[in-house]
C-alpha positions in Angstrom: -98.5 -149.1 44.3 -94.7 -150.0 43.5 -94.3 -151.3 46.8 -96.8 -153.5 46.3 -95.9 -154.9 42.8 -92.7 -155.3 44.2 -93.5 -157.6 46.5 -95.0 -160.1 43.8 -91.8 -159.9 41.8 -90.1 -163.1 41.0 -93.3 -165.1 39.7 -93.3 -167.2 36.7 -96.3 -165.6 35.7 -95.6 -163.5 32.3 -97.6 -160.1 32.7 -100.1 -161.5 30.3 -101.1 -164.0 33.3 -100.6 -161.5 36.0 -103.7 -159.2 34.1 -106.4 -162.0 33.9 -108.8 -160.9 36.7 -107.7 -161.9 39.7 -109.5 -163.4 42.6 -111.1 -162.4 46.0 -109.3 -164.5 48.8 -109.7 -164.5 52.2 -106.0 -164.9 53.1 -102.8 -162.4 53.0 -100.0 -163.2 51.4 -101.5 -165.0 48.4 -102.7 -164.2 45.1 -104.5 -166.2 42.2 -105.2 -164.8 38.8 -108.3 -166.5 37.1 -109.2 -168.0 33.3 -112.6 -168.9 33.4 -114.5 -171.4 31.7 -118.6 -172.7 31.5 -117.7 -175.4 33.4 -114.2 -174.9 35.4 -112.0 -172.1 36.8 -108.3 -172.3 36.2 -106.5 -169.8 39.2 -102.4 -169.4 38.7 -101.6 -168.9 42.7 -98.3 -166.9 43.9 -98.7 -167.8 47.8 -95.9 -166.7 50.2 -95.4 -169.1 53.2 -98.3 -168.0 54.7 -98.2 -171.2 57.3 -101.5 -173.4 57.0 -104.4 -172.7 54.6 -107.7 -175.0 57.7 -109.2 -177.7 56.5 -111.9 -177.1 54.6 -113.6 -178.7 51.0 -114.9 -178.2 48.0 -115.5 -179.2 44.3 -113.2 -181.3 43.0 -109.5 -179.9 41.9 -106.4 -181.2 40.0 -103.1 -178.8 40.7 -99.6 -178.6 39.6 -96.7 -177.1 41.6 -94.6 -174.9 39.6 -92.4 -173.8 42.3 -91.7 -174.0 45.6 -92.6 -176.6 48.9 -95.7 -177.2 50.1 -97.5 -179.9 52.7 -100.8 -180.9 51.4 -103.0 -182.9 53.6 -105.9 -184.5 51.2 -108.6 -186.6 53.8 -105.5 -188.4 56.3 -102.8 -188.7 53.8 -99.8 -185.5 54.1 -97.4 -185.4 51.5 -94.6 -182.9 50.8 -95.7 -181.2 46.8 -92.4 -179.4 45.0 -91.7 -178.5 41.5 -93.4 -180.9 39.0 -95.7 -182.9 42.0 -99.4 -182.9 41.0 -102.4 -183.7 42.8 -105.9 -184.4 42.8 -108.7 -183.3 45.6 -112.0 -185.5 44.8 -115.4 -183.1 45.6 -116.4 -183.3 49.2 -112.9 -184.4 50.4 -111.3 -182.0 53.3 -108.2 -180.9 52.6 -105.6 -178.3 54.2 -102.0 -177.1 52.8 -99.3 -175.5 54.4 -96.6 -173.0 52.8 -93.5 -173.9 53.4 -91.5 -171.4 51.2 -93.1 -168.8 48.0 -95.4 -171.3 46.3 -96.7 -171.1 42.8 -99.6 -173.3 41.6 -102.0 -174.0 38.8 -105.3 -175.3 39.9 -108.1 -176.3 37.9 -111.2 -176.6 40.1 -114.4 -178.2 38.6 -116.9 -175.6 39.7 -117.2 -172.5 37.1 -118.4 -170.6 40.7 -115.5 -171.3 43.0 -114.0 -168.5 42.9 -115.4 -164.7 42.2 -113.1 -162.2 41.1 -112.0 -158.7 42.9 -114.4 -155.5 41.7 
């Protein structure tokens, strides 16, 4: 178990963050802790540079980079996200990201079902 903990060491998440429920995810490398809401999900993300997250869409969501580099590709535009960039991902629009270093993110999505959390 330390070897795992370890390897999540270094995020700006305070432990208090790092023991909301966390999320099931189909990817390695990346991690997302959940608050939930009636009517949106809030997920903090620790995502090593996993490479590209496909394109794919979803309810509308509004994010914050905390640390790190990313590439975000919303519908045709790409744009390079660091520390203090924000974005917004209107419903239905394909997207795709790509992790260019350890990311952190705050993302609020506007679907209380996005995500479901790990049993």
């Amino acid at each position: 178990m330390k070897d795992l903990m370890d390897k999540w060491e270094g995020t700006p998440y305070p432990e208090f963050l790092r023991n909301l429920p966390e999320i099931n995810l189909p990817f390695e490398g990346i991690r997302g802790w959940l608050i939930q809401s009636e009517i949106t999900q809030v997920v903090f993300f620790d995502i090593e540079p996993v490479g590209e997250v496909p394109p794919h869409s979803h309810c509308a969501q509004w994010g914050i980079v905390i640390t790190g580099e990313m590439k975000l590709t919303i519908g045709e535009d790409t744009q390079l996200y660091t520390k203090g960039d924000w974005y917004f991902i209107p419903e239905g629009v394909v997207h795709s990201a790509t992790f260019l270093s350890r990311v952190q993110v705050i993302d609020i999505f506007a679907d209380p079902q996005r995500y479901s959390t790990k049993i």
